[in-house]
C-alpha positions in Angstrom: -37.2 5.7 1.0 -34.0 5.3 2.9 -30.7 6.0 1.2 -28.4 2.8 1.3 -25.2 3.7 2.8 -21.9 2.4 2.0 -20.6 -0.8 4.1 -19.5 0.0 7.7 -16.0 -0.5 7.5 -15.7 0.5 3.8 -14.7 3.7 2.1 -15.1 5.4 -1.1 -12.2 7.2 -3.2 -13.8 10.7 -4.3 -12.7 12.7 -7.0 -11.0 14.8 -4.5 -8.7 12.2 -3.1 -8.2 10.1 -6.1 -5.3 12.2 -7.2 -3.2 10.7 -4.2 -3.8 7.5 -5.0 -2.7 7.7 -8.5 0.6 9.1 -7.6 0.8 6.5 -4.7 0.1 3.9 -7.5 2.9 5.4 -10.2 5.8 5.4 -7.2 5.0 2.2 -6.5 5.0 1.3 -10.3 7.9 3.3 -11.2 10.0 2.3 -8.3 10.0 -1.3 -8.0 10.4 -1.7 -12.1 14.1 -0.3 -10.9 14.8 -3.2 -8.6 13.9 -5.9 -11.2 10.3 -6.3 -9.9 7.7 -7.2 -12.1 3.9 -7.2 -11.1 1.3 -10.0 -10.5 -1.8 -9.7 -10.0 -4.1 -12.7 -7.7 -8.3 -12.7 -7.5 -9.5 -11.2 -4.5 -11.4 -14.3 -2.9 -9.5 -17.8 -2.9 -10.1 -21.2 -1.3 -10.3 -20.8 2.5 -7.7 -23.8 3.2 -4.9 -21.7 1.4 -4.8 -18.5 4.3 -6.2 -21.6 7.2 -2.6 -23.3 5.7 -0.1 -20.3 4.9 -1.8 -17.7 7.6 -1.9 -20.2 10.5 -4.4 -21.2 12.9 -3.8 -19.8 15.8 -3.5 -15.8 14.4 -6.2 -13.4 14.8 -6.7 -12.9 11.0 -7.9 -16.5 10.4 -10.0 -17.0 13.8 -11.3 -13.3 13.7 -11.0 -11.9 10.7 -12.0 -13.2 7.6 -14.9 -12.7 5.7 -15.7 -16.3 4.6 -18.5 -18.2 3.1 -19.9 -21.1 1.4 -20.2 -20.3 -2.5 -23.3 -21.5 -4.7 -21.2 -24.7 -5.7 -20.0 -25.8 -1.6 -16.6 -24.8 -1.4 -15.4 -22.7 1.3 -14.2 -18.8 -0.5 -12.5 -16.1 1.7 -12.0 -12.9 0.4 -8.2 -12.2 0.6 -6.9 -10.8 3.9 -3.4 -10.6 3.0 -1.6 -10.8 -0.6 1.6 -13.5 0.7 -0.1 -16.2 0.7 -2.4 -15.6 -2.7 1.0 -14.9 -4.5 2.8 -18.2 -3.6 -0.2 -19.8 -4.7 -0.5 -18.3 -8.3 3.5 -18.6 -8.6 3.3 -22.5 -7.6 0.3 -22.9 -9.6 1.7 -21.2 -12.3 5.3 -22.7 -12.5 6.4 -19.3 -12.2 10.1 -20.1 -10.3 13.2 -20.9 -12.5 16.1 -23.0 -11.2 18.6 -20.4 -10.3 17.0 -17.8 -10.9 15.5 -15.2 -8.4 11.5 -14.7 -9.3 11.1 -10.7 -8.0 7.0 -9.8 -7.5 5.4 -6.6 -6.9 1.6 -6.2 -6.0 -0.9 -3.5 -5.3 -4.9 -4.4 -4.5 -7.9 -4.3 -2.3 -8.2 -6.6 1.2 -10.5 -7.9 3.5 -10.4 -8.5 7.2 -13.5 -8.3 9.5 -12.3 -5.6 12.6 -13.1 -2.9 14.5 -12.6 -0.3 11.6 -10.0 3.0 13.1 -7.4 5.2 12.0 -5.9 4.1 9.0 -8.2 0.4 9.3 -10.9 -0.2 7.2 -12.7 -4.1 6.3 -11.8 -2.9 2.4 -8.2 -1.9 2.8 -5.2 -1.8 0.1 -1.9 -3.0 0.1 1.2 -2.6 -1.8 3.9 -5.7 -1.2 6.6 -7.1 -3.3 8.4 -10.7 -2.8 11.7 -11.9 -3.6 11.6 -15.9 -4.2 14.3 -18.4 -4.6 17.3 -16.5 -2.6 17.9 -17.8 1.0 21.3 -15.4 1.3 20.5 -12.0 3.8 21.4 -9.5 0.9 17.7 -10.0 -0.6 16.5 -9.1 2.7 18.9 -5.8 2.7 17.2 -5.4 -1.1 13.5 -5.9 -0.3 14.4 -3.3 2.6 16.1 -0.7 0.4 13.0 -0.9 -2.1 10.7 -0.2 0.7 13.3 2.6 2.0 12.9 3.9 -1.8 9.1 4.0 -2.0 8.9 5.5 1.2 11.5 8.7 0.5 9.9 8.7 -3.0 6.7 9.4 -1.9 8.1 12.4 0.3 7.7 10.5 4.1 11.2 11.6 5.5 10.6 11.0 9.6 9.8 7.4 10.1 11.2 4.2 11.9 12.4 1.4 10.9 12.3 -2.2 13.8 13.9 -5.0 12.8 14.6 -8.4 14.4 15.0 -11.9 13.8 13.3 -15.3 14.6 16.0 -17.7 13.5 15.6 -21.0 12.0 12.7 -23.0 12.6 15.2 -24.4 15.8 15.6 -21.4 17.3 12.4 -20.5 17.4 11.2 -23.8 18.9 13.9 -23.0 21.5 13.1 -19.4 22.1 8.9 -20.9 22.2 9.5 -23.3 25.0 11.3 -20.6 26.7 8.9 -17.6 26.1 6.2 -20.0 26.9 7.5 -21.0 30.5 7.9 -17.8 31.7 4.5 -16.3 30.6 3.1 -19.5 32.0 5.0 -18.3 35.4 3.1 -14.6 34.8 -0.1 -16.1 33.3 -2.5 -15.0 36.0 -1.4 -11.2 34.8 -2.1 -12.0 31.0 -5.4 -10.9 29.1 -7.9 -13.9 28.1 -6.7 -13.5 24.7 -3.3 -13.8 25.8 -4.0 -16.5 27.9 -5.8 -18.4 24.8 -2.7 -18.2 22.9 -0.5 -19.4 25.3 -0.6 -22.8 23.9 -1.8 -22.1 20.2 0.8 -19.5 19.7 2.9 -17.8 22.4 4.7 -15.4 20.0 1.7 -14.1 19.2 1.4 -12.7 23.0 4.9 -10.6 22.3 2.7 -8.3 20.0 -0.5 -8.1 22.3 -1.5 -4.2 22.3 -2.8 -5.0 25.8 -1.1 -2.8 28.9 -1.4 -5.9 30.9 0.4 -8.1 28.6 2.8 -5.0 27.4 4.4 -5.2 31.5 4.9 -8.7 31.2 6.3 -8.9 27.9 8.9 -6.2 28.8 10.7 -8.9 31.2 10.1 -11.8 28.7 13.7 -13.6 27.5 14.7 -12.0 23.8 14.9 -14.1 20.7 18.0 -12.9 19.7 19.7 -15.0 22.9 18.3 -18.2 20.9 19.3 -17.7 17.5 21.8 -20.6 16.2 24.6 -19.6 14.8 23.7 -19.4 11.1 20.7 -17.6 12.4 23.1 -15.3 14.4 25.4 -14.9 11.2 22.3 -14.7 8.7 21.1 -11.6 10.9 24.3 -9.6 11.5 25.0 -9.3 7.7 21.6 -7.9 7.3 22.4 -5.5 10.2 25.9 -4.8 9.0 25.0 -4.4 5.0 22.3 -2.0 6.6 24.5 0.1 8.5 26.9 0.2 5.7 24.5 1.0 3.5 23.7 4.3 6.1 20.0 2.8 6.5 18.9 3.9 10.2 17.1 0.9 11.7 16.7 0.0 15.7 17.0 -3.6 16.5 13.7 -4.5 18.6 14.0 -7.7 19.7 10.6 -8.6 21.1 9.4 -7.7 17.0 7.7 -10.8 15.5 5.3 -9.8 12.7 1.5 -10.8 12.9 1.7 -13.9 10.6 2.5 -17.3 11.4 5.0 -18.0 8.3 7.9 -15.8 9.2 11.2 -16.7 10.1 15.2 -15.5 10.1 14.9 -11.2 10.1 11.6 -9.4 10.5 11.3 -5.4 10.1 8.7 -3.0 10.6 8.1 0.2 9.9 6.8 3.1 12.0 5.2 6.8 11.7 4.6 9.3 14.6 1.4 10.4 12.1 -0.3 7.3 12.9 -1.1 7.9 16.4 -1.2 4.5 18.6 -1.2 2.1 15.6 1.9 3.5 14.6 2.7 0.7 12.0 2.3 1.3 8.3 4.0 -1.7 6.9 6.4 -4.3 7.3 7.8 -7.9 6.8 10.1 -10.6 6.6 11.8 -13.6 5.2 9.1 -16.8 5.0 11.3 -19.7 4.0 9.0 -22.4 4.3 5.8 -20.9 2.9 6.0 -22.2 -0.8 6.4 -26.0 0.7 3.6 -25.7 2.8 1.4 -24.5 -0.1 2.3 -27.6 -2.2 5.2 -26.2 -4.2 9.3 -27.2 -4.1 11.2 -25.7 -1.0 12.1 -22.3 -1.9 13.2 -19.3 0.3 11.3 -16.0 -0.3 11.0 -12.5 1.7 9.0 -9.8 1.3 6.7 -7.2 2.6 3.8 -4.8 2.2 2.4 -1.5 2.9 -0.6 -0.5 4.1 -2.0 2.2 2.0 -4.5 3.9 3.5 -2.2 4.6 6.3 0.2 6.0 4.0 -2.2 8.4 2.6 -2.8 9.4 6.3 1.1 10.3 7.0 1.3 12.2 4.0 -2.1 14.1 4.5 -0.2 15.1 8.3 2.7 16.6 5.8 0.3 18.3 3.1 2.4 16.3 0.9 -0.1 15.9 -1.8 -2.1 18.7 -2.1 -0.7 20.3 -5.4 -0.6 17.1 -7.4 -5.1 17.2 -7.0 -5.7 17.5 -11.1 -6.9 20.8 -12.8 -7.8 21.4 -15.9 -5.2 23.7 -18.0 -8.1 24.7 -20.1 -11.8 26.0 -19.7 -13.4 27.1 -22.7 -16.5 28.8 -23.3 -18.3 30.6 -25.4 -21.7 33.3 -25.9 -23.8 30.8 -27.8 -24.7 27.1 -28.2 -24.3 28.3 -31.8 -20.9 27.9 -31.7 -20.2 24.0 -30.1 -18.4 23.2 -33.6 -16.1 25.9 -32.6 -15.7 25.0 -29.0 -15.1 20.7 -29.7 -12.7 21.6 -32.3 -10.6 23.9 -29.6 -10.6 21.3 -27.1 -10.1 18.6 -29.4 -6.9 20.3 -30.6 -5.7 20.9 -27.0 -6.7 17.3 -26.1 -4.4 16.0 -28.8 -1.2 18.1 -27.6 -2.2 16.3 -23.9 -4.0 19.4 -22.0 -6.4 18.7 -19.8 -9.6 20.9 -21.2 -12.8 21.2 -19.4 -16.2 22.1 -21.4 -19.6 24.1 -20.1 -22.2 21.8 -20.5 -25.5 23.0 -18.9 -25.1 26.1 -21.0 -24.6 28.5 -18.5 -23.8 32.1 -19.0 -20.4 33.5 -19.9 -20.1 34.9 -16.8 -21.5 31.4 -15.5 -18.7 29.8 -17.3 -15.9 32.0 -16.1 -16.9 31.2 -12.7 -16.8 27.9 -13.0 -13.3 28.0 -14.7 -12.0 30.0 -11.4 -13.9 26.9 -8.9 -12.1 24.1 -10.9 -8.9 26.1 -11.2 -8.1 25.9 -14.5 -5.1 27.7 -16.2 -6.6 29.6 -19.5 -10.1 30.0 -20.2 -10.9 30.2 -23.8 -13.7 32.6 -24.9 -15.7 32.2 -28.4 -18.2 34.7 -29.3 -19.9 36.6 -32.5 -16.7 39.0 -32.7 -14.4 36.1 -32.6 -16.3 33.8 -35.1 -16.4 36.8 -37.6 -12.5 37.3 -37.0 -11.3 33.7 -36.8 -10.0 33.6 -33.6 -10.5 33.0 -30.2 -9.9 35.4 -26.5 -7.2 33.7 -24.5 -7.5 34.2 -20.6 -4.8 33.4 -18.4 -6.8 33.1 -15.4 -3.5 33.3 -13.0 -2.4 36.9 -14.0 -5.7 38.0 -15.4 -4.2 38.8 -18.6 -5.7 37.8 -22.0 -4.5 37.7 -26.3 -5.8 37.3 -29.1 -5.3 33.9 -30.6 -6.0 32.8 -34.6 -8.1 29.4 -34.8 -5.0 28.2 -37.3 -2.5 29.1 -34.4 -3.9 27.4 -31.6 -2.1 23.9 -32.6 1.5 25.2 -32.4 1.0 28.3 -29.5 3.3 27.8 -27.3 1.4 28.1 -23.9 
């Protein structure tokens, strides 16, 4: 009978690697509880109409990309592709936003998009994200930029980039459209089909075509930043200028516009040499108008997310992680299934002042058992036998300098190891 495989697409978190993702998951934990962020957690399938409303229909992810389907009861269910849009749902839903106050979110789960899977892009990925609600002024853009500056030296990544940019209001970006869109219209007939289909759906979408076609023709395309307004202009330069203050390296990239539709005002991405080609690992931006357009009272909001996998990748490049795998500080074993009393009170003691203590269970031989003790690198191995049960105590191995005491059963709960 054929073994079934896992899902193309999908992939599973050994033993081995699990150890990354747990530290991945404490940063993230650790770090935004210092900015004021609080977590929230959405299910991982929704109604369809909320990512065909907040997403957009003319991006990739809602024409391409979703896994979607008709539940047992009719309705329409997509399994999440992106987190944005599921939070302002739950925090509308929820009447999670206080007058004057600033609602701060962090988030960390599993997502879904139907693609070619690559490098560091999987159908099942994970994101982390956090969003800050409720302030429309540019120094919660500076903050959600500092966190993600945080996590990212936190978690040991020291050569990265960071893009940033700005759409403007929802003026200026109509302005800037009409204008992008009439001079790739004038350079259409060098533009791929999917370019070409997006001319009228969504021409900023064309500015971050991986095509080498399109890339020639967007190099020549007018800049954004020539369109801002002025509050747009103004709302920008005190990001840039708290930034620069703030000694936060950033490149302005002005043809950056961020794969969603909701985005507006500043924009930022971040970048990794370890990636290869798809050199992005996260990113986002301030969505002002998101929360109306899901059904809740205007409110400004920014955020962003990381993508994990591809985090796990740059570190991997920088053996970041390596000595942080788990091993057990104790292995014990002993001569005779006679003595299991002996051994589960050992390793119950230990377990109680928090070691990590491994047990033979197959019964293998003591020389069995000390080999296993070297393969899963444990510290000490403890070893029980007939002369040790008739003298109370136990053999202490310290399997790093091949030393080893003499231990009393009474003094094993206040040894200092």
């Amino acid at each position: 009978m054929k073994n079934i495989q896992s899902i193309k697409g999908t992939k599973d978190t050994l033993p081995s690697e699990i150890h990354k993702w747990q530290f991945l998951e404490d940063t993230f934990r650790r770090v935004s509880t210092k900015y004021g962020y609080t977590e929230l957690r959405t299910p991982i399938f929704e109604d369809s109409a909320l990512f065909h409303r907040g997403i957009g229909e003319g991006t990739d992810i809602v024409n391409k990309e979703m896994y979607t389907f008709i539940d047992k009861g009719g309705d329409s269910v997509t399994l999440r592709p992106e987190q944005t849009a599921a939070l302002i749902r739950s925090v509308v839903q929820n009447n999670l936003l206080q007058l004057g106050t600033t609602s701060k979110f962090w988030y960390f789960g599993p997502y879904f998009r139907y693609e070619r899977p690559q490098k560091g892009r999987l159908r099942q990925f994970h994101q982390y994200g956090a969003e800050c609600i409720a302030s429309p002024f540019p120094e919660s853009d500076v903050e959600v930029i500092l966190l993600a500056n945080s996590i990212i030296r936190e978690i040991g990544i020291e050569d990265y980039k960071l893009n940033i940019n700005s759409l403007g209001s929802e003026n200026s970006r109509n302005n800037y459209r009409d204008a992008l869109k009439s001079y790739l219209i004038e350079n259409q007939d060098g533009l791929s089909e999917d370019s070409k289909r997006r001319l009228d759906i969504n021409p900023l979408r064309i500015l971050d075509s991986k095509d080498e076609k399109d890339k020639l023709i967007i190099a020549n395309a007018p800049n954004i930043i020539d369109y801002l307004d002025e509050e747009s202009k103004n709302h920008f330069d005190t990001v840039i200028n708290l930034l620069s203050q703030l000694n936060v390296n950033f490149t302005i990239e002005p043809k950056l516009v961020r794969g969603l539709d909701y985005y507006n005002h500043t924009v930022f991405e971040f970048q990794s040499n370890a990636l290869g080609s798809q050199d992005s690992f996260g990113g986002g931006g301030r969505y002002n108008g998101l929360i109306e357009q899901l059904g809740g009272k205007p409110n400004p909001a920014v955020g962003f997310a990381f993508g994990v996998e591809r985090l796990i990748i740059i570190l991997d490049s920088l053996n970041k992680l390596s000595e942080l795998e788990s091993k057990p500080d104790f292995y014990i074993s002993s001569t005779s299934e006679k003595y299991l009393d002996k051994v589960y009170f050992v390793s119950e003691v230990l377990r109680k002042r928090n070691f990590n203590v491994q047990n033979d269970l197959v019964r293998k031989s003591v020389k069995g058992q000390m080999r296993e003790a070297n393969k899963l690198g444990a510290k000490y191995a403890v070893i029980i036998g007939d002369d040790e049960i008739a003298k109370g105590t136990i053999i202490l191995k310290n399997m790093t300098e091949s030393t080893q005491v003499e231990l009393a059963f009474d003094d094993i709960e206040k040894h200092q190891f």
